[in-house]
N, C-alpha and C positions, 0 to 999 in steps of 0.2 A: 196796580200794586201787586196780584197776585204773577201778571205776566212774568214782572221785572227778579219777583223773587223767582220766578223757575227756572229764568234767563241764571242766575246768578248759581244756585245751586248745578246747572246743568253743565256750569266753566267747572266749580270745583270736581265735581265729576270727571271732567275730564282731564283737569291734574291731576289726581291723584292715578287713573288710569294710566297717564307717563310714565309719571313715578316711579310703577311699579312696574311697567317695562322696562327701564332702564337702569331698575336692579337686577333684572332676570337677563338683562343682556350683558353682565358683568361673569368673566368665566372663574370656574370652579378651582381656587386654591388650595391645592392639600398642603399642610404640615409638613415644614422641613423643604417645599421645592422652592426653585429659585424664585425670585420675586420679578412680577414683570416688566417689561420695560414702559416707558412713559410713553408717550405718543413722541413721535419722532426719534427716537433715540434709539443707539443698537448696544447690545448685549453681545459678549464674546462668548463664543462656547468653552463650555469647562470642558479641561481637558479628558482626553480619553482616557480611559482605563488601561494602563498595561504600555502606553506607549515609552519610547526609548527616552531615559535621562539624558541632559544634554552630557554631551563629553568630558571626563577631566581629564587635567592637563597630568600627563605623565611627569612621577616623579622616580627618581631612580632610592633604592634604599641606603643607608648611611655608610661609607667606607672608610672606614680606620686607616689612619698611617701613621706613625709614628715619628715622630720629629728628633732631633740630633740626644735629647737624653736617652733615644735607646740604646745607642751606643756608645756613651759617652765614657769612657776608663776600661771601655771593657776589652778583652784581646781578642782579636778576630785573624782566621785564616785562611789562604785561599783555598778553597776547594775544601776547607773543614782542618787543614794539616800543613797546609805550605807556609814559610817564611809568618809573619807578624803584623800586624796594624794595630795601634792603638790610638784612637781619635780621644781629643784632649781640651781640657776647655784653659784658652791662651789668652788672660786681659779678658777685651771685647770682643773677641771673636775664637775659632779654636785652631786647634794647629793637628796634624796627622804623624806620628811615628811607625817608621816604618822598615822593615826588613823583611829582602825576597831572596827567594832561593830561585835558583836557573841554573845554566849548562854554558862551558865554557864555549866560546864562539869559534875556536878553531876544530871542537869535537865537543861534538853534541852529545856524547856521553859521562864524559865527566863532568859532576857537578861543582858547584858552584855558588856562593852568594853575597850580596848586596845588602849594606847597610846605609840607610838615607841620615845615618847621623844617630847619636843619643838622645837630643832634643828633638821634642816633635818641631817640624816645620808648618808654620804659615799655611791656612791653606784659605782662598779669596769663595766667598759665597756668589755663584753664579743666579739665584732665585728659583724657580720651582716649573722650569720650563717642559717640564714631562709631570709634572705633581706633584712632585718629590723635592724635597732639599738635597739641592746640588753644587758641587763643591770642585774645586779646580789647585791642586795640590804643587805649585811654581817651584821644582826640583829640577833645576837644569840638567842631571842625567835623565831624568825619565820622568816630563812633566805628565801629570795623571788625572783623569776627571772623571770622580764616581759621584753617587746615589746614593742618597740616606734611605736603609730601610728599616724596618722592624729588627734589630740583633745582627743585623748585617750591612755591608757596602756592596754596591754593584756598580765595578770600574767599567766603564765605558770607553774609554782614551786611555794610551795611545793606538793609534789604527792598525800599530804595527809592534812587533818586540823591539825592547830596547838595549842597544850594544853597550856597556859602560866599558870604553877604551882602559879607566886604569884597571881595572879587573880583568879585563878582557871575557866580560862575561855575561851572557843574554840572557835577559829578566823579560818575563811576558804576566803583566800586574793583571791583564783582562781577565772579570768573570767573578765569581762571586765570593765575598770575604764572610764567613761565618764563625761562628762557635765550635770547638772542638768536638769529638763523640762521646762526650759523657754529657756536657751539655746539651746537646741536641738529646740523648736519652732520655734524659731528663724534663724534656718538654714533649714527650711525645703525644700526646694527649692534646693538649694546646696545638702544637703544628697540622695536627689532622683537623680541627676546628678552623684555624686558620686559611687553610686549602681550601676548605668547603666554602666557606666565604669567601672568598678572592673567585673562586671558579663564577660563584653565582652574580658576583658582582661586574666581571670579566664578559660573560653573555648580557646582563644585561643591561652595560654600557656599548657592549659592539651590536644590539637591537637598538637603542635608542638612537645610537649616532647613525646607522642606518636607514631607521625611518626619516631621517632630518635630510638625506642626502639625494642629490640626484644619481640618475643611474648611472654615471663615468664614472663617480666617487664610490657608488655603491660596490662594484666592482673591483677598483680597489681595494678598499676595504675587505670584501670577501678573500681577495690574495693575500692582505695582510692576516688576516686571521686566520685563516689554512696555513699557511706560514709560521705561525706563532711558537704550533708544538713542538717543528721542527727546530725553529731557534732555542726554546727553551730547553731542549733535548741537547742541544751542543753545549749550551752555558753547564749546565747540571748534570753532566753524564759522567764526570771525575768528581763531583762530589759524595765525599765522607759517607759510607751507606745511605745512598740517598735512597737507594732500590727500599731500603726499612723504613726510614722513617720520610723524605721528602721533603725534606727542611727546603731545598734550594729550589723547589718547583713551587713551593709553597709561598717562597718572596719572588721568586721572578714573577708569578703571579698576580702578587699585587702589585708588583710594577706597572705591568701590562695595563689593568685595571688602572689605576691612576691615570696613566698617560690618555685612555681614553676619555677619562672625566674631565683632564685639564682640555681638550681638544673639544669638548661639547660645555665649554665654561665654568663648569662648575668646581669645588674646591674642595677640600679632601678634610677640612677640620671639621668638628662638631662645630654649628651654629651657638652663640653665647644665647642665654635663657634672658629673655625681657625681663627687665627689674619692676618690682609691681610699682605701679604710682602710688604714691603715699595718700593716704583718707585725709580727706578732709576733716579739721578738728570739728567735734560735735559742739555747738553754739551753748554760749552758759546760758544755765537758768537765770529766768530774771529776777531781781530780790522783789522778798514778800513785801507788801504794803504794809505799814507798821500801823499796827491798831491802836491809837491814842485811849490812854489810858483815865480812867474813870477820877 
């Protein structure tokens, strides 16, 4: 009997002996570090400290243009001072009144001009193939295709002047229709805000549509925009004191701007604001149990 009990005392001895190695073989967890992984299983490393965010997608910032009530009643001239335009709202759609001044075609010295009629005439919406609302003005002396922009048109068509036989007299509509010089005076402040934005918006649409291009396009591209100042320097160079205030560098500009944005997709309006989804109605109370009376 005494054998059997030292036999038995001599086992729990040596459980408890395990035991307590197999507490001491458990490693030391401080406070706050990761917790360890289970036998078989892997853990990812946290990441590094400092390392680089993944990329976002470039977005370009919001660019203003103004749609057909900017000009809508108002009188616009070419170059700030020539002949008349008055864009007009006709039914369902709008129509262009119109009077140019030019130079007789057998002497380019004496003037001359051209009235498209008293009523405004018809003019057909071509859609927004540069960014802009654009317009094609069906006047079989001198059909015309301009540009809606901010206070102004920019006539694009016809490629050439045009002769009006009963007159005998050559009208040249190309280039840009604005507000007279008091007008423009009058916004001087505004047109210099305006410039600054179309300039910054102008780089950095001709950087994004760069980065998107291969190098044959890229190239292109770099011609076209070396190019630009010289064009915008022909359009604007007989414009109304433009050396003061720069009304007409200030819209060709946002032209430019536009047409690169419709050319990398995207669209020239403000984004309409999500309408909030409506709450859910809060659930009635339920009626009180009525306490039967005594």
């Amino acid at each position: 009997m005494k054998a059997r009990k030292r036999i038995v005392l001599g086992l729990a001895a040596l459980l408890q002996a395990a035991a307590g190695t197999a507490a001491w073989a458990q490693p030391l967890q401080l406070p706050g570090a990761q917790p360890f992984n289970a036998p078989g299983t892997h853990q990812a490393a946290p990441p590094a400290a400092g390392a680089p965010a993944a990329p976002r997608q470039q977005s370009l910032p919001a660019l203003k243009i103004a749609g057909e009530e900017a000009i809508l009643g108002k009188t616009l001239h070419l170059n700030g001072h020539h002949g008349t335009a008055v864009f007009e709202k006709l039914g369902g759609g709008y129509g262009l009144k119109l009077n140019l001044d030019g130079y007789q075609a057998a002497n380019l010295v004496e003037p001359c001009a051209v009235s498209f009629g008293d009523a405004p005439l018809p003019v057909t919406p071509l859609g927004k193939p540069a960014g802009l609302p654009r317009y094609r003005l069906e006047a079989p002396i001198c059909p015309i295709v301009f540009d809606v922009l901010d206070g102004a048109l920019l006539v694009t068509e016809p490629a050439a002047p045009c002769i009006v036989e009963a007159a005998q007299c050559r009208i040249d509509p190309r280039g840009l229709w604005g507000p007279d010089q008091g007008v423009v005076a009058s916004q001087a402040k505004a047109i210099e805000r305006a410039r600054g934005a179309a300039e910054r918006a102008l780089r950095d649409g001709y950087r994004t549509l760069t980065a998107k291009a291969n190098a044959v396009d890229q190239r292109t591209l770099a011609r076209e925009q070396a190019g630009f100042s010289g064009e915008r320097e022909m359009i604007c160079r007989d414009f109304q004191r433009e050396g003061q205030y720069g009304f007409c560098a200030a819209r060709v500009t946002e032209a430019r701007a536009a047409e690169l944005r419709a050319r990398l997709g995207l669209g020239t309006e403000p984004k309409q604001a999500a309408k909030p989804k409506p709450r859910p109605a809060a659930p009635k109370p339920a009626p009180l149990p009525l306490t039967p009376t005594q």
